[in-house]
N, C-alpha and C positions, 0 to 999 in steps of 0.2 A: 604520536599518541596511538595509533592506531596501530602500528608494532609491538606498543608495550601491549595492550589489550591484547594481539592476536597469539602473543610470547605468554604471556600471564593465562587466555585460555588452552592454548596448547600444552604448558606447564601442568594447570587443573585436569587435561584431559589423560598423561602421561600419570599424573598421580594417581587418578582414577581406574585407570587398567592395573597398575600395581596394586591397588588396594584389591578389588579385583579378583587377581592370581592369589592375593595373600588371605583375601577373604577364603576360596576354596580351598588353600590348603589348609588354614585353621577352621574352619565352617564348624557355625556351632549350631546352627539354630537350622530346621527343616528345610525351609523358603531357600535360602543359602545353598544347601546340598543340593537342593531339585534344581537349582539356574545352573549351579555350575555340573551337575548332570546331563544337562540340557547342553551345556556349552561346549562338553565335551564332544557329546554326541553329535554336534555342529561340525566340531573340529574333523573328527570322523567321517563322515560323511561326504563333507569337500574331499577327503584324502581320495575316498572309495571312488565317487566321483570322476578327480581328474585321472585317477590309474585307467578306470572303464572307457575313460575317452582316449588314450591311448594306446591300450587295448584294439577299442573300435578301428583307431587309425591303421593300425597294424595289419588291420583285418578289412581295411577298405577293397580288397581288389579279390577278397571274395565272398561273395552274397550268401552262401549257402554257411559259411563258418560262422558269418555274422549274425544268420536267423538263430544261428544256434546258442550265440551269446546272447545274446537280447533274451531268447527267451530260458536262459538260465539264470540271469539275472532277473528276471522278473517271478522267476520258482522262487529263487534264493530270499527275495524279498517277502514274498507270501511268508515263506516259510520261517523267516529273521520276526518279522511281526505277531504270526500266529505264535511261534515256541515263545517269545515276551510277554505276550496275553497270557498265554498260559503259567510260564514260571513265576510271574509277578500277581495272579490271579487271586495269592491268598492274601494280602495288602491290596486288595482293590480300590476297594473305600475306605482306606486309610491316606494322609496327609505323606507318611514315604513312597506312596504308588508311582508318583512322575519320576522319582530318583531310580527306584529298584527299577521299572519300565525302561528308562533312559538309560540305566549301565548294562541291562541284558541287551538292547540294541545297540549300543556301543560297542560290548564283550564281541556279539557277533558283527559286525562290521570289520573289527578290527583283524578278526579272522580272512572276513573274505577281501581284507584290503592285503591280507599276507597273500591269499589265493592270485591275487590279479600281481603282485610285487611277484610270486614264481613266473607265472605266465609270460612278464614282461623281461623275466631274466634268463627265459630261454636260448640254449645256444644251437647254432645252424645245425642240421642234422638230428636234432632230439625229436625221433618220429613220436614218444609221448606228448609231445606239446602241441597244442591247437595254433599256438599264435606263434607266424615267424621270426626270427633273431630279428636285432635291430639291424638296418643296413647302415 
């Protein structure tokens, strides 16, 4: 019994992410576009994320490269939030502000998740690149 139950919620829970995916691609209603704006932007995020932490790794065995990413990343973000404030500025107080907000921080995430995707595909000898080939 207890099978069926955990197969019957697992089934409802499997349906529920489909519905989900297929809510935001047909999304009609505001509420709708703002979550999966949101959700996006989640997806994002983790990408940016686990790239910077391998970034980081790359960059463990030198202190002075690494002040230098931390605090480029921490510009970058200033700067990903304020340019959103601002281009989303004129829907402020309107009901699309979280979505228009949520895909200018997406837009630029995705940018700087290409930035850290170059970084990480540097090969031995590219005196432009900060962070060394993979070994």
């Amino acid at each position: 019994m207890k099978r069926m139950l955990l197969g019957t919620a697992l089934a409802l829970l499997i349906a529920g992410a489909a519905k989900a995916a297929d809510d935001c691609d047909n999304a009609s209603d505001q509420t709708t576009m703002n979550v999966c704006a949101g959700d996006a932007l989640k997806k994002s995020d983790k990408q940016l994320n686990d790239l910077y932490k391998q970034v980081e790794a790359r960059l463990k065995d030198d202190a002075d490269t690494t002040k230098l990413l931390v605090s480029a990343q921490k510009a970058w973000i200033s700067f990903r939030d304020a340019e959103c404030t601002f281009s989303s500025s004129a829907v402020a107080q309107g009901s699309v502000y979280p979505m228009i907000y949520a895909m200018c921080l997406d837009g630029l995430t995705q940018l700087r998740v290409k930035d850290l995707q170059t970084y990480l595909g540097c090969e031995e000898g590219d005196m432009s690149c900060p962070v060394p080939a993979a070994q």
